[in-house]
N, C-alpha and C positions, 0 to 999 in steps of 0.2 A: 400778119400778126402786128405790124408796125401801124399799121392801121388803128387796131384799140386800144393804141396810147393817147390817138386823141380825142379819146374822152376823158370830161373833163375829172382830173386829180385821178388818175389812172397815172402807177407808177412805173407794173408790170404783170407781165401775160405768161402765162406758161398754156403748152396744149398739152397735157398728162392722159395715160391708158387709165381705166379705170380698175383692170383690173389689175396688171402687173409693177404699177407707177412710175413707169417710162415716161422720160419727159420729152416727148417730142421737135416740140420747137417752144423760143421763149421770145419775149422783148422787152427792153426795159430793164429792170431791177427784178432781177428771179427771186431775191431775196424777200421780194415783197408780196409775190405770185405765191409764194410753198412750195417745199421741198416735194417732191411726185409723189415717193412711198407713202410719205404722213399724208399727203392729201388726199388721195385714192383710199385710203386706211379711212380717214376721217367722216369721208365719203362712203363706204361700206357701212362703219358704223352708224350712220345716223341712219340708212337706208333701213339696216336692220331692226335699229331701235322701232322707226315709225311702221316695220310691218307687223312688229310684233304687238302696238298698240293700237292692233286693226285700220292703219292708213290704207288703202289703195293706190296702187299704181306705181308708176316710177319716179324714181326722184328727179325731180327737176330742176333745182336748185337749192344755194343754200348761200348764209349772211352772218358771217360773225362780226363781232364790234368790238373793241377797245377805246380805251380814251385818245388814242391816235390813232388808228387806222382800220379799216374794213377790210374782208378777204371775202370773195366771193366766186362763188363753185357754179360753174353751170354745164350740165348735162347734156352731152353734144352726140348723138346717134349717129352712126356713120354704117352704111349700107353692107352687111357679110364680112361685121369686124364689132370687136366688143367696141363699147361705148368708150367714150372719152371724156374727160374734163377740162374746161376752160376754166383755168381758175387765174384772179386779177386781185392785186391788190392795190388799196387806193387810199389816199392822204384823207384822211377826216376834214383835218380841215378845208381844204381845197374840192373836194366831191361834192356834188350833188346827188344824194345819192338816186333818187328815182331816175332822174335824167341815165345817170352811169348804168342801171343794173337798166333800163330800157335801152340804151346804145350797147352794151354787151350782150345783152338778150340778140337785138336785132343783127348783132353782129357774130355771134357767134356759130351757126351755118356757114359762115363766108369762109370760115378757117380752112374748111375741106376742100372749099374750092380751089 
């Protein structure tokens, strides 16, 4: 987990259950990653919203913004166990964000490992 803090203006990492919002393991500033329940919760609800307006498939992720900082959700399958959330949050100003959400992206498999 100590690992996707260095990406860049990543503040903190939390691995959260999707369904029960256990927070598994964190790094960083947790404060910055989301509280487990509400994120898992926030996480249900947007799932549900996009099935109900005929989206397909699974959620994959997700990107909120403030005039200071990003929070971002991504959707972590893990093998005869409900799904998980990597959720990270990251300084506005300091992020890039495409760069961040592709080093999280590509990093977020390795968690299981």
């Amino acid at each position: 987990m100590d690992r996707l803090l260095d990406s860049p203006g990543v503040n903190g990492v939390a691995l959260i259950d999707a369904v029960t919002g256990l927070t598994y393991c964190t790094a960083g500033d947790i404060a910055e990653a989301g509280d487990g329940p509400e994120v898992s919760e926030f996480a249900a609800l947007i799932a549900e919203r996009l099935g109900a307006a005929g989206a397909d498939g699974e959620l994959e992720s997700v990107v909120t913004t403030s005039t200071k900082r990003h929070q971002v959700l991504f959707s972590v399958v893990r093998p005869g166990g409900d799904p998980l959330i990597l959720a990270a949050g990251l300084d506005r100003d300091r992020a890039n964000m495409a760069l961040a959400l592709r080093s999280l992206g590509d990093r977020a498999a390795e968690v299981l490992a």
